[in-house]
C-alpha positions, -999 to 999 in steps of 0.1 A, spaced: -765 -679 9 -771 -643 -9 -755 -611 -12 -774 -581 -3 -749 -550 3 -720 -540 -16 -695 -512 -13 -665 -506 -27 -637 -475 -27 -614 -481 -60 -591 -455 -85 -623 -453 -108 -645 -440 -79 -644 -429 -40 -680 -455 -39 -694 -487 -53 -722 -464 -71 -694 -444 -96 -669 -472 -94 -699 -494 -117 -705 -461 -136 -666 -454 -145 -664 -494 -154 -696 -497 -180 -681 -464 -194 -648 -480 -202 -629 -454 -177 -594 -461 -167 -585 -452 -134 -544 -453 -139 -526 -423 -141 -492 -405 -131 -482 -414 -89 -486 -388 -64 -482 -403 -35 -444 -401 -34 -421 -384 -57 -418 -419 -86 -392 -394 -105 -362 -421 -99 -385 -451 -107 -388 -469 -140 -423 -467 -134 -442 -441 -127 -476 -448 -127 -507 -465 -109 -540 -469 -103 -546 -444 -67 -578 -443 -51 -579 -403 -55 -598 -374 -31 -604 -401 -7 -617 -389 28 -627 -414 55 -666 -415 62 -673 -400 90 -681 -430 111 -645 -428 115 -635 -407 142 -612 -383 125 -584 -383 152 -586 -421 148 -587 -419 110 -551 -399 111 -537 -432 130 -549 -457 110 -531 -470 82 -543 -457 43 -561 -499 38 -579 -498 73 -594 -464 56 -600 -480 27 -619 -511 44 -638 -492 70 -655 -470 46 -666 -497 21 -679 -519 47 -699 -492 59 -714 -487 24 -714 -523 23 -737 -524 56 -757 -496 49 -768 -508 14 -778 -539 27 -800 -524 52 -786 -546 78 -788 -535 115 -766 -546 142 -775 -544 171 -763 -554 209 -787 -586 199 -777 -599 170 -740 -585 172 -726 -621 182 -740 -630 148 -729 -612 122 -688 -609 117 -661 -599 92 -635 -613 68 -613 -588 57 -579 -594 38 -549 -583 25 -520 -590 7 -495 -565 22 -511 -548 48 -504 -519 65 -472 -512 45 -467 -477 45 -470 -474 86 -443 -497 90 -425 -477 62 -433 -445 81 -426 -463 116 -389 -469 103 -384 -435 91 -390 -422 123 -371 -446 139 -337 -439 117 -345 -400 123 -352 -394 156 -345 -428 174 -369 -457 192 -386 -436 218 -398 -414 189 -418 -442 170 -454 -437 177 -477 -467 200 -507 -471 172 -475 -483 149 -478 -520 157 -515 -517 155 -523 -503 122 -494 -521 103 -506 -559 111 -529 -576 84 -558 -579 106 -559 -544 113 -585 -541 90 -613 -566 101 -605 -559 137 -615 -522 130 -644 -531 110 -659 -550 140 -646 -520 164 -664 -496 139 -699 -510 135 -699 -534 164 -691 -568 148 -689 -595 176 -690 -625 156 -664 -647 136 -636 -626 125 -604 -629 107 -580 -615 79 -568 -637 53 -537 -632 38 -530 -652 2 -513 -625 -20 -535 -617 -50 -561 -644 -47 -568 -630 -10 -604 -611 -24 -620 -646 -33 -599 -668 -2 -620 -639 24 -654 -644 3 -653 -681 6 -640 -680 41 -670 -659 50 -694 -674 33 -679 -713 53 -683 -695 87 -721 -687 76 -727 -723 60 -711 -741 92 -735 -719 117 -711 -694 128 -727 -668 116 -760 -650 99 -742 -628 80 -709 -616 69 -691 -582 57 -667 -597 39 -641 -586 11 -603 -573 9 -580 -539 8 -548 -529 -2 -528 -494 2 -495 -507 -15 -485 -484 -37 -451 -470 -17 -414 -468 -30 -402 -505 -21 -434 -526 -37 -430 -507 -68 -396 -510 -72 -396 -550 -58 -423 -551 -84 -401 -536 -112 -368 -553 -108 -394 -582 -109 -400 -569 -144 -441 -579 -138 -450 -542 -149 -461 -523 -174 -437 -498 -184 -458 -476 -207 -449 -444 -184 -459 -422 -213 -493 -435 -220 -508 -447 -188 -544 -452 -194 -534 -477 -218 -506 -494 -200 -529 -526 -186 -538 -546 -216 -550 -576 -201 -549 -608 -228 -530 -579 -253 -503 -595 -277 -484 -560 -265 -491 -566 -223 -461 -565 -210 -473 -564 -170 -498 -551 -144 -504 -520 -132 -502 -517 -91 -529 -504 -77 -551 -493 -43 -591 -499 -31 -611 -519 -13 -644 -537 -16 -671 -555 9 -702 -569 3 -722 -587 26 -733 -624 30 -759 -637 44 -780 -668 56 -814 -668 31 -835 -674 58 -824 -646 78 -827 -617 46 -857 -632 37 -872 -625 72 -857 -588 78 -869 -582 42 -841 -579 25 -834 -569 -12 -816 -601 -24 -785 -591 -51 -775 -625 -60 -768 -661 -44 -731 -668 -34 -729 -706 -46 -695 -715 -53 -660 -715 -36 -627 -729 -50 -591 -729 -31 -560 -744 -45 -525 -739 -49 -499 -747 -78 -475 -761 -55 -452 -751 -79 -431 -718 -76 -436 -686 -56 -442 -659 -85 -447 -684 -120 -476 -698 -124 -482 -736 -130 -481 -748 -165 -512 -742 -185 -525 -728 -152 -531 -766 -140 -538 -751 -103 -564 -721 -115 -582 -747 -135 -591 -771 -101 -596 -739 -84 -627 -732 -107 -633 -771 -109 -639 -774 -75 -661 -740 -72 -684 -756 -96 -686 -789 -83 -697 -768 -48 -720 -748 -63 -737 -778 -87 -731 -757 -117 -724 -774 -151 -698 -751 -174 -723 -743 -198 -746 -729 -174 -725 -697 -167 -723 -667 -188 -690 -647 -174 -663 -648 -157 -644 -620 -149 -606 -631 -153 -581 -626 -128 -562 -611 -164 -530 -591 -152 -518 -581 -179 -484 -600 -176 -475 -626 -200 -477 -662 -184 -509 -651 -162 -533 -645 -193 -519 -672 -216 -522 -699 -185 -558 -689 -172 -568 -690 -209 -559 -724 -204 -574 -731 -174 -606 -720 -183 -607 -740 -219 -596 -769 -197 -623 -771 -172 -652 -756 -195 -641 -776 -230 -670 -767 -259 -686 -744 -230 -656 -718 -230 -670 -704 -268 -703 -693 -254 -686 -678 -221 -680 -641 -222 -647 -630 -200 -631 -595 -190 -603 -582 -171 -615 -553 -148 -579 -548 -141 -574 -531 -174 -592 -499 -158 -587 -509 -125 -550 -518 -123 -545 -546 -101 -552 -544 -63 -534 -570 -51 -553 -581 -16 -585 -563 -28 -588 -573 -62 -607 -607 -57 -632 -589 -41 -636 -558 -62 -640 -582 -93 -668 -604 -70 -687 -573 -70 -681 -569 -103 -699 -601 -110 -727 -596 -87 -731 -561 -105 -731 -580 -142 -762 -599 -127 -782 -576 -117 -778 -552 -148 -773 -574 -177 -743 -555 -182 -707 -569 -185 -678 -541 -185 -648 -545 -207 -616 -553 -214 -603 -516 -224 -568 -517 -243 -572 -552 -260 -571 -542 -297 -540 -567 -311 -553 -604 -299 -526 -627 -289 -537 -662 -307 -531 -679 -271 -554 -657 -258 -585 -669 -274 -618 -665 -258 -642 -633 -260 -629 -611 -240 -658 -578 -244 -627 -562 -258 -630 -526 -260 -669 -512 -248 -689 -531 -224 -715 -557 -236 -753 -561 -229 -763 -598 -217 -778 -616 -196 -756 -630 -164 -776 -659 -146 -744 -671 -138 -709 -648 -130 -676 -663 -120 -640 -643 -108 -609 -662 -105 -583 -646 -85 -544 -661 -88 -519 -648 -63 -481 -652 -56 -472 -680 -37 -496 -700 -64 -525 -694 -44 -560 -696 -59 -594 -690 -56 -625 -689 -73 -657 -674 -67 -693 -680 -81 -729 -660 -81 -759 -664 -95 -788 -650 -99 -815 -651 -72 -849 -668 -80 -875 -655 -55 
């Protein structure tokens, strides 16, 4: 199974194209919230997706009803599509489907909904409500938007949703379901009640007055993530079938991992025993020994327990292997995602193969002696990638792991 189209709309860029760009460059994309007045909040700062318009194969009268992560979802699975060169047609449309998740949905419509509701009363609360605020939302519209007939379905697994809808997608192609796959996740979360839930949590950073720097994933000084917005796609598909359209092969999709801590709903599991037969069992699929892969792009939050634990997990499963392994946290420009991190940090990987480039971790200039890999702290670093891996860790001790490689014509 290979990937052959990518797109992606994050805060470091509107496309996958100056998403890469800002990334290599070492560019944050966090900065001050505008989305609603933060004044009141403890924290006041995120990583938006910023001067975002939806494509135009959005109709814009439907664009104004859909919720902010449909927008999101719609337009990189049309970059997705189009860079793959894929066309669907009333022939093959039964073929080729979508998994599309998210961790909170369609949030800020049901926010909105209730607004209106407590203003002006029930009869006053739009129909396309109950529509756009549902989790599949997304991968319904997708299909609706560029005639998707096949398998479809949102998956919903907090923060390790990105990599749970990559794996997912790429089953329904391995079992015969499919010929190819838009998969990938969204999230538009950044309204009053996450941030504050996510506050009194205390998992955030709190550096309000120097935001590019707040995210210091694997940092003796992190003190939490940054919330954040985007989306990314990328499309899967059956060899065979790209090899006969002709298509321009970005990497093989060999290995999918899916665990959970069983162990608490916001803590992860000691020494990250979960993450580590998470990205156990995605090697075992993919018949990839530890040393054979050169990067892994960490789920690396920022927040205390997270980067200590997958530290952990990774020396655990990879032994002697983990000092030749070089690992980043995309999140420390990015911010994290939630629902659509796992799949922004796939492309990441896929990206790292095909340009011998890995991006950095920005921020990480005191090292935390339980934090003890290479991290690319600082600048991105040029090496060869035969072999990327993203782990993705979510609330409710969810996991999943991810694994390309590089295609061999």
């Amino acid at each position: 199974m290979v990937v052959t189209g990518l797109g992606a709309v994050t805060p470091l860029g509107n496309c996958a194209r100056a998403t890469w760009e800002a990334m290599i460059a070492g560019r944050s994309g966090v900065g001050p919230i505008t989305l609603f007045d933060s004044a009141q909040f403890a924290v006041r700062f995120a990583g938006e997706v910023k001067g975002f318009v939806p494509p135009p194969t959005i109709d814009a009268k439907d664009a104004r009803r859909m919720d902010r992560n449909v927008q999101f979802a719609v337009s990189a699975a049309g970059e997705a599509i189009a860079d793959s060169g894929l066309v669907i047609t009333p022939e093959n449309a039964e073929d080729i489907g979508c998994v599309c998740g998210t961790a909170v949905g369609g949030i800020k419509t049901l926010l909105d909904g209730q607004a209106i509701l407590d203003a002006r009363g029930p009869d006053r609360v739009g129909p396309f409500v109950l529509q756009n605020l549902i989790p599949d939302a997304a991968s319904g519209q997708i299909a609706i938007t560029y005639g998707l007939k096949g398998h479809n379905m949102a998956v919903v697994s907090a923060c390790a949703t990105g990599g749970h809808a990559l794996g997912e997608a790429a089953e329904a192609i391995r079992r015969g379901d499919a010929v190819a796959m838009v998969a990938g996740g969204t999230e538009a979360a950044i309204v009053p009640v996450v941030l504050a839930g996510f506050t009194n949590m205390r998992a955030l950073a709190l550096d309000n007055d120097d935001p590019i720097r707040a995210s210091k994933p694997f940092d003796a000084r992190r003190q939490g993530f940054v919330m954040s917005e985007g989306a990314a796609m990328m499309i899967l598909e059956d060899l065979d079938h790209a090899i006969a359209r002709g298509a321009r092969v970005l990497a093989e999709f060999v290995g999918y991992g899916s665990t959970n801590d069983a162990f608490h709903l916001a803590a992860p599991a000691d020494n990250g025993e979960g993450a580590a037969r998470a990205i156990a069992r995605a090697l075992k699929r993919a018949c990839i020994r530890p040393e054979e892969v050169d990067y892994i792009n960490a789920h690396g939050t920022g927040t205390p327990l997270n980067d200590k634990y997958e530290t952990a997990a990774i020396k655990s499963v990879f032994q002697s292997a983990a000092n030749n392994l070089v690992v980043s946290s995309t999140k420390s420009m990015t911010g994290h995602m939630m629902g659509a991190a796992g799949a922004v940090e796939a492309f990441v990987c896929v990206r790292a193969i095909v340009d011998g480039i890995i991006p950095p971790t920005i921020n990480l200039e005191v090292p935390d002696p339980d934090c003890d890999l290479d991290y690319a702290p600082l600048v991105a670093r040029r090496r060869e990638v035969r072999v990327a891996m993203s782990n993705s860790l979510g609330l409710g001790g969810h996991n999943s792991c991810v694994v390309f490689r590089r295609f061999a014509a």
